[in-house]
Residue, then its C-alpha position, 0 to 999 in steps of 0.5 A: x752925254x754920248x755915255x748916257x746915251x749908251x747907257x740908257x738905250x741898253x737899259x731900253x732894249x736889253x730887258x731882263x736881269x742886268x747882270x746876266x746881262x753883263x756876264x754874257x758880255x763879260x763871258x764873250x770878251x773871255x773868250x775872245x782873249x782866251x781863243x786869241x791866246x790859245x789858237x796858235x796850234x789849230x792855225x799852224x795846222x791850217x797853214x794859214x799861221x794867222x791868230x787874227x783870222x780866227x780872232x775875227x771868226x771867234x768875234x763874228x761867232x759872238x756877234x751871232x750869238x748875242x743876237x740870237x740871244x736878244x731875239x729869243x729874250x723879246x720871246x714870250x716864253x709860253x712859245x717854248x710851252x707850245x712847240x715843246x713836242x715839236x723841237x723834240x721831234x726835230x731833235x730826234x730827227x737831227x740825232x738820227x741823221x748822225x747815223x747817215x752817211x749823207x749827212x752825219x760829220x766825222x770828227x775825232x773819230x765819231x759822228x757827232x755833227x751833221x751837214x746839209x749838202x749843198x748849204x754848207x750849214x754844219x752843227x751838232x744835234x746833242x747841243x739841241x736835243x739838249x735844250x728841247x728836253x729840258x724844255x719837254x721835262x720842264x713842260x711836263x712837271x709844270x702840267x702834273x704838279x698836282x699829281x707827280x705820283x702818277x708815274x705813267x702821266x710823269x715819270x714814265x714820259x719822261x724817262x722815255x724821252x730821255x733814254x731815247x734822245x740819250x741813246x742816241x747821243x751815247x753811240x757818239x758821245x758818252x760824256x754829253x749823254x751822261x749830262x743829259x741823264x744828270x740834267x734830267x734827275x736834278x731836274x726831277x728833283x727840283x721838280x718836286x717828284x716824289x722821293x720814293x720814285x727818285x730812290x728808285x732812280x738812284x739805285x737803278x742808276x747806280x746798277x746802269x752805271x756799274x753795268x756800263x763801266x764794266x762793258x767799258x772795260x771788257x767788253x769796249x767793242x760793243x761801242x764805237x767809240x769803246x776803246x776812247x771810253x776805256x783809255x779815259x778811263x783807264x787813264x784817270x784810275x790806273x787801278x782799273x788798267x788789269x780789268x781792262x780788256x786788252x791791258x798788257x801787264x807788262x806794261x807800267x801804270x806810268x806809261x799809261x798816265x802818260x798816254x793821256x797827252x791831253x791832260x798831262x800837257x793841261x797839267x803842266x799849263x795850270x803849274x806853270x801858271x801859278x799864281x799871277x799867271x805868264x801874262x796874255x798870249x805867253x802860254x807855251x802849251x797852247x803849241x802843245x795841247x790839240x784842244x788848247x782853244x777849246x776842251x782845255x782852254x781853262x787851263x790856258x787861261x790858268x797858264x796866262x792869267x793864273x790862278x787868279x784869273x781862274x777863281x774869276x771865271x769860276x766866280x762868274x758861273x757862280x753869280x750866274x746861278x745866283x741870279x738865276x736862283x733869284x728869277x725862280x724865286x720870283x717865278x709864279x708858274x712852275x715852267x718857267x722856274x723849272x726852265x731857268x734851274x734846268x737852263x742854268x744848271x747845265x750850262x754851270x755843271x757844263x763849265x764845272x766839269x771842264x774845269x775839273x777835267x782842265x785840273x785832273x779831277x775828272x777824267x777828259x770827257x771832250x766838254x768846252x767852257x760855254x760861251x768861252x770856248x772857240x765858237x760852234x754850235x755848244x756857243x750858239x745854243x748857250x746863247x739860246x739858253x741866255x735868251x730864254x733866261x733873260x726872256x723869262x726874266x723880262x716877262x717877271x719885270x713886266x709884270x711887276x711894273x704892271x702891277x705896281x702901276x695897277x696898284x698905284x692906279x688904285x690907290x689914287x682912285x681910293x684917294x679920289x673916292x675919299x676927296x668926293x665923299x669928304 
């Protein structure tokens, strides 16, 4: 009686799609036994030796995150519609404080958070300025569906807030805006621009990328962070080491491979893993790897639940877009489709990358696993993502039933009319 109970007061308040639903639970339940497994280092570091300290900061973190995700779900998604131009705004501002010295955050080297003095209220405005945009675009293809040839009224504004909000990002955090770009051509596709101007957009994409991997190698100075860019690089394709500017050609292509701790060390988690894996908590290059509990917690995961466990998270990003694509399909109006393809695609794409840099498919770019990875501002901002997806996804079955009742109501007041006139 207690279990129906349950059962029926989360069908009553937990609107929207239902297995999103239980993926976000399924997701944070991952991550706590993920961080609990992978944590051992950052808690050695701290002196305090004690996992279940930043178990319980992990689960509070959670908590917060699925409130907030049922907070924004109870949201009509037209607010987002309306204050699209305003969280861009803000979220330029936010970026711009990252060059303050008053309240920009250094960590690992770059700048990448922000801190309010005397509030102690810390986060990364990227992971903002991410959702705002997609917002902004989303908006933006949704007002000009008939007229997407018009480049000034769509493409243009688009592509200038993007270069903007990605600038700014890239001083700090090449990989994040990389993401940005990306997001922003798939959503121009789906958004239906003309193929024309997205050929443009390829070739010039191309060339900005060429151009930018040979500053990276000769030129790294010109960036903060240059000389990260280019070791990553470097690293990933050997090959590229004698264009490198500062590459010693004494100095072996083994030693280089080497030089990347982090994903050599990542490498032998997943081998070591296998198939079944070494059973919860018995990773032994959580002691190994700096960022075992968060950009490379996917290959803990592999090293205590195996292989097995791995294709079970990777399955679990994929029935997420699966549902997704199922509330665009029933989507009547072009911006909430648009937001749930843009919503979703980053976060899955997000997980896919970590997953290949975990495996060596793609060099580390410093990304973590949504909702899995130890808790911060990148787990509260996929909350707001799942809260939109599901908000949206509330308001198509709201109108639904509305419209099987009004179709219900009808065809018994046809029924009345006939009873009357027989």
């Amino acid at each position: 009686m207690m279990y129906s109970g349950i059962i029926e007061f989360f069908k009553s308040k937990f609107k929207g799609d239902k297995v999103i639903w239980r993926l976000l639970f399924i997701l944070s339940a991952i991550s706590l036994l993920a961080v609990y497994g992978s944590i051992s280092l950052i808690a050695i570091k701290g002196n305090e030796n004690n996992t279940t300290i930043f178990l319980l900061k992990q689960a509070f973190t959670l908590g917060v995150g699925i409130a907030i995700t049922y907070w924004v779900h109870n949201l009509d998604y037209s607010w987002f519609f309306k204050l699209s131009n305003i969280l861009i705004i803000l979220s330029a501002i936010f970026l711009m404080l990252t060059f303050s010295s008053t309240f920009a955050v250094e960590t690992n080297n770059a700048n990448r958070w922000i801190q309010f003095p005397g509030i102690g209220l810390r986060f990364q405005p990227s992971e903002f300025a991410k959702i705002a945009l997609l917002i902004f675009i989303a908006k933006v293809l949704s007002i000009h569906q008939k007229d997407l040839g018009n480049t000034k009224k769509v493409l243009y504004p688009i592509l200038i807030v993007t270069f903007v909000i990605s600038g700014m990002v890239l001083i700090s955090n090449f990989s994040t805006a990389f993401f940005i770009l990306f997001t922003t051509v798939v959503m121009l596709f789906f958004g239906r621009i003309p193929w024309k101007q997205m050929f443009a957009l390829a070739g010039v994409g191309t060339f900005v990328g060429i151009l930018m991997l040979g500053i990276i190698l000769k030129a790294p100075d010109l960036f903060p962070r240059g000389g990260t860019w280019q070791k990553r690089i470097v690293s990933f394709m050997p090959q590229l080491a004698s264009q490198a500017k500062g590459y010693d050609a004494s100095k072996e292509v083994s030693e280089i491979i080497v030089d990347n701790h982090q994903v050599t060390q990542a490498k032998i988690a997943i081998a070591e893993g296998g198939i079944l894996g070494k059973a919860p908590g018995n990773s032994s290059q959580k002691y190994k790897l700096s960022q075992a509990y968060c950009d490379f917690i996917y290959a803990i995961i592999i090293e205590d639940y195996g292989l097995i466990g791995g294709f079970i998270i990777m399955g679990l990003y994929l029935i997420l877009m699966y549902r997704a694509g199922r509330i665009v399909k029933k989507c009547e109006y072009t911006f909430p489709a648009l937001l749930v393809i843009g919503l979703t695609f980053s976060m899955v794409f997000q997980a896919f990358v970590h997953m290949g840099v975990a495996v060596n498919l793609l060099p580390a770019t410093g990304q973590t696993m949504p909702i899995i990875s130890l808790g911060g501002t990148s787990l509260l901002t996929s909350s707001i993502s799942f809260g939109i997806i599901l908000g949206i996804s509330r308001k198509i079955d709201a109108e639904e039933i509305n419209k099987t009742k009004e179709k219900s109501n009808k065809e018994t007041e046809d029924i009345h009319k006939t009873q009357e006139v027989a």
